[in-house]
C-alpha positions in Angstrom: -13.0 132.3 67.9 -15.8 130.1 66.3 -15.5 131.2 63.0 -11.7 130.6 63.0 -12.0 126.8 64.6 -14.8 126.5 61.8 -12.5 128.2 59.0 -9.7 126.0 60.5 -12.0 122.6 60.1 -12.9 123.5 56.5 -9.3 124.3 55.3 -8.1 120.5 57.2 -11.4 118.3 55.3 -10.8 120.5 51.9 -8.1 118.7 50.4 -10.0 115.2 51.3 -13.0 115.0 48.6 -9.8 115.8 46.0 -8.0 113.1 47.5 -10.8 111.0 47.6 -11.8 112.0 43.7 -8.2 111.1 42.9 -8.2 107.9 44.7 -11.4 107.0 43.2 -9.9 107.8 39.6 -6.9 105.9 39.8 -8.6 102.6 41.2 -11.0 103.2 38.0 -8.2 103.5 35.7 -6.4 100.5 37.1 -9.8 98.7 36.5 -9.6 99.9 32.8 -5.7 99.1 31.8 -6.8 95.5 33.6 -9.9 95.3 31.3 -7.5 95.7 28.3 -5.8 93.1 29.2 -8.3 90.6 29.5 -7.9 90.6 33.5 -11.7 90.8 34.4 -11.8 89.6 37.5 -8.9 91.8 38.9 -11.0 94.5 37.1 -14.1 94.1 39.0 -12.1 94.7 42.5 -10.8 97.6 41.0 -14.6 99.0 40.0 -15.6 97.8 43.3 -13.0 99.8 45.2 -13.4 103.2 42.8 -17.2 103.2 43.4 -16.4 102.3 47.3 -15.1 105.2 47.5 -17.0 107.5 45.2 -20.5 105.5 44.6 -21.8 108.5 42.2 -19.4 108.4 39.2 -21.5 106.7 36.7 -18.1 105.2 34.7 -16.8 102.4 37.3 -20.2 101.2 37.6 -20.8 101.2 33.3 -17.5 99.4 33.0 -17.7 96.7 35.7 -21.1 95.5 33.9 -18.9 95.4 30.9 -16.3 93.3 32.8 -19.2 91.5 34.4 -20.5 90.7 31.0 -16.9 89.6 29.6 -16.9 87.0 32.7 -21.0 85.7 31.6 -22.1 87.2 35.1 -24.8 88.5 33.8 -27.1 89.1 37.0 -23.9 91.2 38.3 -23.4 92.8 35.1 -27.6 93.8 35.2 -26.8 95.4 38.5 -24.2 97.3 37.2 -25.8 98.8 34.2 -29.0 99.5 36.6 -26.6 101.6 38.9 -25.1 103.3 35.7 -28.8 104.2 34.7 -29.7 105.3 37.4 -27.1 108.0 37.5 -27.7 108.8 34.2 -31.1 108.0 32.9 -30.5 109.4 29.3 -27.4 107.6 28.4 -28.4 105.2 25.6 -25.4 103.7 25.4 -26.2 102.5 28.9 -29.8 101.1 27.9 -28.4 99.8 25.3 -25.7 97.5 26.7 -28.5 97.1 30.0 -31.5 95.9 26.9 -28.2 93.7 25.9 -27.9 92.0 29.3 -31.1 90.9 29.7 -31.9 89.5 26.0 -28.7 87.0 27.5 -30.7 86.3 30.7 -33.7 86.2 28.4 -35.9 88.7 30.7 -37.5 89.8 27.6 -39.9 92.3 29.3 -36.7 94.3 30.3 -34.9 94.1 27.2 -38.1 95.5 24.9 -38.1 98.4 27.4 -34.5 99.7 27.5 -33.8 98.6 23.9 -36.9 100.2 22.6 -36.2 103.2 24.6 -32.9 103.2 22.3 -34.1 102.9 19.2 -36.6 105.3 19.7 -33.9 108.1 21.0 -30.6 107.3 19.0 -31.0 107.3 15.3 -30.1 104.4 13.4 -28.6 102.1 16.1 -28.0 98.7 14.4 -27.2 96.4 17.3 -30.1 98.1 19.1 -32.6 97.3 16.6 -31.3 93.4 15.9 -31.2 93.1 19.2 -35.0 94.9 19.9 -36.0 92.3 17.2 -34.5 89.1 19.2 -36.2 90.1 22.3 -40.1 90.8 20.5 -39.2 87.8 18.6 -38.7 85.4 21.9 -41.0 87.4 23.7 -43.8 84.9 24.7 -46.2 86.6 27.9 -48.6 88.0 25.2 -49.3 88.7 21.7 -46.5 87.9 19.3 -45.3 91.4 17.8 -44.7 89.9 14.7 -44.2 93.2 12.4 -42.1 94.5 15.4 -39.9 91.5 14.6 -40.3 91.9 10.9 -39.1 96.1 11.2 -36.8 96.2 13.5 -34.8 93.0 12.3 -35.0 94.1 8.6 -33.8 97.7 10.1 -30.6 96.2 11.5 -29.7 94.6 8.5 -30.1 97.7 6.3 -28.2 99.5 8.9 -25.0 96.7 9.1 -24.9 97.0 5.7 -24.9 100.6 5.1 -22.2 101.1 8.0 -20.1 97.9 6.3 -20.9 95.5 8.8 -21.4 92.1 6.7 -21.2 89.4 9.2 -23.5 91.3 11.7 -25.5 91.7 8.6 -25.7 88.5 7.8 -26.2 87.0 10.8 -29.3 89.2 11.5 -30.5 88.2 8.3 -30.4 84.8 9.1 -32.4 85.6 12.6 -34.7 87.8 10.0 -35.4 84.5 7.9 -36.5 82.5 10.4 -38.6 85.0 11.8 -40.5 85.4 8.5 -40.9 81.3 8.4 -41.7 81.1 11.7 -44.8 83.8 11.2 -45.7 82.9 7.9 -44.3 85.6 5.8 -42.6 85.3 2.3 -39.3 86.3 1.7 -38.4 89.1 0.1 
């Protein structure tokens, strides 16, 4: 009799978790099509309610730091990315975006550690090194990292250019210049 009441509460909760998966999805893909359209804040309460109701799918939580980012909420977009990373701790794309994030709240510390953790895993990341550059270059606690500045800036304009990407190019050239004034260094 026990095992048929037990088989009997197993076969009633089974259908829930699918239920609960597919509620979860749609409330994430509602948060999506309402990114696309520029409706951020409406996207957030969507993210919110998908990870509500499943708090370990890392996607709600990546894209609601992007949303969070798109509305300049940075500290809620940090959060985000954290929870993302901590789900999955080898997704660059998440570091990168998260070493992003805090070169904006200019937490320079925490932007050397997840960019450099980037450009040290993912081959020939542009906007990793640029941005890896920015943050060594405004980095101010210790010793400058001046040839850190000099490398990995120079690296991000080689790579813009080789993947046709003149204005980002350009502009980290420009950072690149003033980096080389600012330490002394000749240009090339």
């Amino acid at each position: 009799m026990r095992f048929l009441i037990s088989l009997l509460v197993v076969s009633l909760l089974a259908p829930v978790p699918t239920l609960w998966a597919d509620e979860a999805l749609d409330w994430y893909l509602k948060g999506n099509e309402l990114s696309q359209k520029g409706q951020f804040e409406q996207a957030v309460e969507a993210y919110h309610q998908a990870i509500q109701i499943n708090p370990d799918a890392t996607g709600p939580f990546y894209n609601l730091g992007l949303a969070y980012k798109h509305l300049k909420q940075y500290e809620h977009a940090a959060a985000a990315f954290e929870s993302a990373l901590r789900l999955e701790p080898d997704n660059m794309n998440i570091a990168l975006n998260l070493g992003n994030i805090y070169n904006r709240m200019e937490r320079w510390e925490k932007a050397i550690g997840h960019l450099n953790r980037v450009v040290h895993r993912t081959k020939d990341n542009a906007e990793a090194h640029g941005n890896l550059g920015w943050a060594y270059l405004n980095y101010s606690k210790g010793p400058q990292f001046k040839m850190l500045v000099i490398v990995n800036l120079q690296k991000a304009v080689d790579l813009f250019e080789a993947q046709n990407m003149p204005e980002a190019a350009d502009a980290t050239r420009k950072t690149l210049d003033e980096a080389r004034k600012k330490f002394g260094y000749k240009d090339n």
